[in-house]
N, C-alpha and C positions, 0 to 999 in steps of 0.2 A: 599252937594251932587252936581257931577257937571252935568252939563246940559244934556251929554249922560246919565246919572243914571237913570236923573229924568223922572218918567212914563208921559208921555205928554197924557192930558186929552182928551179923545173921537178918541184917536188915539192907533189904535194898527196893529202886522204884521201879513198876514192871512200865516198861514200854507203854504211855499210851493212859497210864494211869495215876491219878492224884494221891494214890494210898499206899502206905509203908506196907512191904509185904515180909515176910517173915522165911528166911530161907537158915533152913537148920540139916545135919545129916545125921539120922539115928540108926545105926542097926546097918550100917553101910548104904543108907539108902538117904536121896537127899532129898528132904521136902521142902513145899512152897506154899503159901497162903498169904492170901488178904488178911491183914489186920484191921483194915477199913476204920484208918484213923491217918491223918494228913502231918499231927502233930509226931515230930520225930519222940520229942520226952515220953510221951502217952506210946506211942509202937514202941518203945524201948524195954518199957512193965510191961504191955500186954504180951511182950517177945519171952520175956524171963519166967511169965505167969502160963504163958504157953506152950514153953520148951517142959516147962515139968509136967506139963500134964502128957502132951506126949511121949515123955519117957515113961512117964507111967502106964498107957496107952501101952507103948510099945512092949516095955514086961509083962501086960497081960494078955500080949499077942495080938491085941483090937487093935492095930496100927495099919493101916494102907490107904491111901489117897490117891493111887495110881486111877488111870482112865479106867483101865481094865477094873480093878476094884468095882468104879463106882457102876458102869452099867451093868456086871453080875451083881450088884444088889438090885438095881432098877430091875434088872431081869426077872430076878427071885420073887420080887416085892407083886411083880405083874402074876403071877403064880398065885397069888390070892385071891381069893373068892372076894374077901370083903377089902377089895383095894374100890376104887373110886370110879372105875372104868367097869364097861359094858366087858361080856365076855370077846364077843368078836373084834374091841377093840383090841384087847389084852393081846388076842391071837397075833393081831395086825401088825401090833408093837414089838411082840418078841421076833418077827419074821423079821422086821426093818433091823433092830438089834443086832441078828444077827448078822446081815448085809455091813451092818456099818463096821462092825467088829472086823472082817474080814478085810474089808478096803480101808480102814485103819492101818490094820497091820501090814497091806501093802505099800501104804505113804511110807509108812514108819521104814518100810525095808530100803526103799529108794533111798531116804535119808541118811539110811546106813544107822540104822539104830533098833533097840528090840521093841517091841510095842509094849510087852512089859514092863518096859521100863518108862514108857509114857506118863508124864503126870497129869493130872485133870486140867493143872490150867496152865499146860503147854499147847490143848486144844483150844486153837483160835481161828477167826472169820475165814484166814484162809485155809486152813484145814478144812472147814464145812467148805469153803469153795473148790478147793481140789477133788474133794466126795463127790461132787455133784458133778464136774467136769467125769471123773472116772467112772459113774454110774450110768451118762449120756453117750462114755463110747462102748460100753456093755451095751450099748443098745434100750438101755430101759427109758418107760417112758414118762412124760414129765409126769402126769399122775403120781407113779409109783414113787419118783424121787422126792415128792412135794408130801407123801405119806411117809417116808424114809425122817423127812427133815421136821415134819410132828413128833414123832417116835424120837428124834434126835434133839429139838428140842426142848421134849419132857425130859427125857434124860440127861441136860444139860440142867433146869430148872431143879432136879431131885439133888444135884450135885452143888450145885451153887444152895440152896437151902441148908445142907450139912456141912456151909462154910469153907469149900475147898477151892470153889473161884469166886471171884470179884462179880464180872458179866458176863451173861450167857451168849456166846459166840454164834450161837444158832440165832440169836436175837438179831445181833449185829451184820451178820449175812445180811440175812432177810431188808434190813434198813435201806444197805445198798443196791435192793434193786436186783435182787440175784444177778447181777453182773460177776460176772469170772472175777475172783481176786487172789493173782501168783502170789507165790511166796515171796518174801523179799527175801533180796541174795546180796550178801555184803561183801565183796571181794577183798579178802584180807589185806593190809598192807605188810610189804618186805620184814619191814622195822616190828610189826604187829605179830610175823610170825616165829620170828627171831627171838623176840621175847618169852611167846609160850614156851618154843622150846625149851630154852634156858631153865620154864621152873620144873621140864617134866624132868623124872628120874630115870635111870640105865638106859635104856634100848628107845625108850620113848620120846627121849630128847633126839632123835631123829626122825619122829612120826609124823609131825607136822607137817616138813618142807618135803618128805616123799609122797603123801599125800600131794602134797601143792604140784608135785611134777611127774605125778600119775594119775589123777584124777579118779585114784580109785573109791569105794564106799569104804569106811571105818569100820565095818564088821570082815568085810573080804579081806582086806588089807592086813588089819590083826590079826587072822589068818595065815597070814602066807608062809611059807615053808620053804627053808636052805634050797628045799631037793624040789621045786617047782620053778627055783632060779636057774637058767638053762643058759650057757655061752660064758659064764663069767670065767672062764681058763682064757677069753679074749675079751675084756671087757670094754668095750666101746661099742657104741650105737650102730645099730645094722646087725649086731651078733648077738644081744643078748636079749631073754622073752623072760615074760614070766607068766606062769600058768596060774589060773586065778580058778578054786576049786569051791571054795564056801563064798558064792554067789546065791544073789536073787533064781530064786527057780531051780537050784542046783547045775547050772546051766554051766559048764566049765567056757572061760571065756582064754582066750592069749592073747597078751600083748606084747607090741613089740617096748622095750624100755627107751625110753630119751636119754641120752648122756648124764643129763643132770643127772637123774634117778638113778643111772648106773654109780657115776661118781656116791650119792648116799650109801649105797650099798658097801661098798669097798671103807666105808668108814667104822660100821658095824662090827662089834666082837659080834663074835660064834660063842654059843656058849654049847660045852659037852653033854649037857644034860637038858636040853631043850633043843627041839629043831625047827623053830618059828625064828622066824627072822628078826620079830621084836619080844623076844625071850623074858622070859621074867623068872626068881625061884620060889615061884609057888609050883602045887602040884601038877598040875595042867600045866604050867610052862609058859602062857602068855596071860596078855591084857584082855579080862574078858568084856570089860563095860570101857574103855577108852576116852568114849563120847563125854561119859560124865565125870571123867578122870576129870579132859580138859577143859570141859564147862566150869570144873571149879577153879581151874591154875589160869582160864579168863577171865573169869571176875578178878584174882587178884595181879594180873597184867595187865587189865586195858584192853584185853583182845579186840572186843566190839563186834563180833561176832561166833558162827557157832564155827565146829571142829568142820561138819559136813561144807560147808562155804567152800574150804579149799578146794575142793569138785566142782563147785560149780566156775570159782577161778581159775581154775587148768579149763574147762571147756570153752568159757569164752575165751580167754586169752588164745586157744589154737584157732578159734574161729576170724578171731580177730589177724591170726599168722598165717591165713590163706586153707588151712584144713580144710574141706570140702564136711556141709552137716552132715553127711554121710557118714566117713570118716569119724566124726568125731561120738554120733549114736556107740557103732562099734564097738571104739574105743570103752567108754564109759561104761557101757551094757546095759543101755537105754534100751527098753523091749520093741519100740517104735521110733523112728525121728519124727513122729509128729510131738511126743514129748520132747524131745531135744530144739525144737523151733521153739513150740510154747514158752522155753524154760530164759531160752538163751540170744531168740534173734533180736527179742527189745532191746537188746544193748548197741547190736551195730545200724550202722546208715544205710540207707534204700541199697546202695550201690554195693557196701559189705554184702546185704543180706543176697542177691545174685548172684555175686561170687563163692558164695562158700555152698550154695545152692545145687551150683555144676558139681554133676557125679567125679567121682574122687580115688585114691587109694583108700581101701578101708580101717586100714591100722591095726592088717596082722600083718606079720611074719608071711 
């Protein structure tokens, strides 16, 4: 194989970008950085000259790149007298701050992931775009959000200066025209999810495809418990739910299960000493970070997408099988179907989107 072939280790290229970025995991924690160098030889030293410095880093506790990190230091920094700004901006900034922090950690929860666990340059154009769409149906007004998106940013600017992203994504919005920009949704393929399975370990190498045919989020689902699966002394469709308890809003949701999902289940050991569905023997008992399990077991399968996709592939796929968008909100535990249209109706034709329009079964029990 020659040396262009070969996949260079803790190096890969981000989406969109001309530069080796550096993806290493220290301390159970995986981080990511521009090395803003084009030359793979040259990111290959500066990978090896920069793995030690972060373990060193990380021994002396001075380690985090997370979002969250970077704007409590922006935050603290704004806490100075002799930082660079007037006092009433300082005030203006930590008010937005705080705003973003908040509707952060609600993307983040939709996506079925922790905002803690967020990294700096996982925040991109459409992240600032989804902020600004959930800030206009608060009701706030464009003012406020166009001071939101200063505050956000300088925050962005303070971040990319200590080297943790490539371009400032507040930049990049703005380019565009503040025009809405959805997430992109990659809908896994059969052969795509069959593979991840295959590299996760015990209970997890069934987490993919019940995902794919629940369309639940990766934190509820890691979740779920033996004793919230109800009907399986009958196990086929029409009899059995399952009660969904570590939800968005703690908001208990049921659904009814699809055959398939029934059929995963019936494949599953039980284990005695855990009552989580996807058990593990640690002390808690399950998978508490999932998402980043299988962000690494996609990079080395080809996934081509994230863990959370499969939600969005069970949604269109029912919309595409006549479910009514009703129905399918429900289902998921969309707080509104006006998110569920936004997410999902670009995929079908004039004529789909009508049909699945008309009111519906809601998809309980």
């Amino acid at each position: 194989m020659s040396r262009k072939e070969e996949k260079p280790k803790n190096l890969f290229k981000q989406e969109g970008s001309k530069f080796w970025w550096l993806r290493v995991k220290i301390n159970g924690v995986t981080h990511r950085e521009s090395l803003r160098t084009t030359s793979q030889r040259v990111a290959e030293k500066k990978a090896k000259s920069r793995i030690k410095e972060l373990r060193g880093l990380d021994d002396a506790g001075e380690l985090d790149w997370r979002f969250g990190a970077g704007l409590a230091k922006f935050y603290d920094m704004l806490d100075l007298e002799s930082s660079s700004w007037g006092t009433d901006t300082r005030k203006r900034y930590r008010c937005s701050l705080r705003q973003i922090m908040r509707v952060i950690d609600d993307i983040c929860d939709d996506d079925g992931r922790d905002v803690e666990e967020l990294m700096a340059a996982e925040v991109s154009s459409a992240t600032i775009s989804e902020y600004v769409v959930r800030r206009r149906k608060e009701g706030v007004t464009v003012s406020t959000i166009n001071r939101d998106l200063t505050a956000f940013g300088n925050l962005m600017v303070a971040i990319k200066n200590d080297g943790w992203i490539d371009t400032n994504p507040v930049r990049q919005y703005e380019k565009q025209g503040m025009k809405e920009v959805l997430p992109d949704i990659i809908p896994p393929k059969e052969k795509a999810i069959k593979n991840l399975a295959s590299r996760a370990p015990g209970t997890l190498k069934f987490y993919p495809k019940f995902l794919d045919e629940t369309g639940g989020r990766v934190t509820e689902m890691a979740r779920l418990k033996w004793s919230d699966i109800q009907g399986m002394a009958n196990p086929v469709e029409g009899n059995v739910v399952a009660i969904l308890r570590v939800t968005k809003g703690a908001k208990i949701r049921t659904i009814e299960l699809r055959q398939e999902a029934i059929d995963i289940l019936m494949k599953i050991p039980r284990s005695n000493a855990s009552p989580f569905v996807f058990w593990n023997g640690t002390e808690h008992g399950y998978y508490k970070d999932p998402s980043s399990l299988f962000w690494e077991y996609g990079q080395e399968t080809g996934f081509g997408a994230r863990l959370h996709d499969l939600r969005h592939k069970f949604a269109i796929e029912r919309l595409m099988e006549g479910w009514s968008i009703y129905r399918v909100q429900k289902y998921i535990g969309h707080g509104s179907v006006l998110t569920t249209e936004r997410y999902y109706l670009r995929f079908l034709s004039d004529e789909q989107q009508a049909q699945v329009r008309a009111d519906g079964d809601n998809g309980f029990r």
